[in-house]
Wavefront OBJ file of the C-alpha trace (Angstrom):
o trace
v 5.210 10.345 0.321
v 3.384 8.926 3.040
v 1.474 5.363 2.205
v -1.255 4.211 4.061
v -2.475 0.756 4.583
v -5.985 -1.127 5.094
v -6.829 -4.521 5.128
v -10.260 -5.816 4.074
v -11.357 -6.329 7.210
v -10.365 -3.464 8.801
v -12.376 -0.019 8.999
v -9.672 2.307 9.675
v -6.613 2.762 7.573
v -2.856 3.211 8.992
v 0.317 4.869 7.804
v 2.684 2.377 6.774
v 6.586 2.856 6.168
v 8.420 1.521 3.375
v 9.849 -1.766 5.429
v 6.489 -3.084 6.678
v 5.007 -2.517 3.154
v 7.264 -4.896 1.511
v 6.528 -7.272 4.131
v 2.683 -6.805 3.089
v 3.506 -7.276 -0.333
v 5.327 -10.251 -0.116
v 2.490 -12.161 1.955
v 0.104 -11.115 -0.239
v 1.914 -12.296 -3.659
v 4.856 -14.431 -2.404
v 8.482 -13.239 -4.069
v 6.864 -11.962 -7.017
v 9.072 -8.861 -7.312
v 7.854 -6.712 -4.306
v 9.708 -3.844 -5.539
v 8.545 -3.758 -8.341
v 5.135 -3.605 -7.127
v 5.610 -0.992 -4.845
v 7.246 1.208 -7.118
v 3.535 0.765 -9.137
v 1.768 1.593 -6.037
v 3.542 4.807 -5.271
v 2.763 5.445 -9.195
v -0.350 5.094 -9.133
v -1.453 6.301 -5.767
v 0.067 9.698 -6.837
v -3.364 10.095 -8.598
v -5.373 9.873 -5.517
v -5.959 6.127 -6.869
v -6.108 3.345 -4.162
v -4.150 0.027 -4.962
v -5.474 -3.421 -4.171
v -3.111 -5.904 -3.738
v -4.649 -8.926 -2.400
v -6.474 -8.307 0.416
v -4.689 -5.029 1.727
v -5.181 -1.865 0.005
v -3.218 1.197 -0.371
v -3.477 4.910 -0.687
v -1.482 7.909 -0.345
v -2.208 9.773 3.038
v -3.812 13.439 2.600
v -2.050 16.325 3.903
v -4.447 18.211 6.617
v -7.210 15.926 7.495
l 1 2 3 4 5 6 7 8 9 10 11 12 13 14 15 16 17 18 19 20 21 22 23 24 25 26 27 28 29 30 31 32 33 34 35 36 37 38 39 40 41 42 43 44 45 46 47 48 49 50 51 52 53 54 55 56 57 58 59 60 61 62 63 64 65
């Protein structure tokens, strides 16, 4: 699964791996478990649901754009 990342004030959004994530994560909500709250991302985004997380969202990238 490919995750893809976009802050609030950008306009386009980028694929993200796994390492940089958790770095996003963690500046947006400290050392509040950011395992944990990827593991809900990846959950959730499986719907075709984007995650906010402070101000970066997330989404799963869609196969053939």
């Amino acid at each position: 699964m490919k995750i893809q990342t976009q802050y609030s004030y950008e306009k386009t959004w980028t694929t993200t791996n796994e390492p940089d994530i958790l770095r996003v994560i963690e500046e947006e909500i400290g050392d509040a478990d950011p395992k944990g709250t990827l593991s809900y991302i990846k959950e959730a985004i499986k719907t075709g649901k984007v995650i906010t997380v402070g101000s970066c969202r997330f989404k799963m990238e869609r196969v053939g754009k």
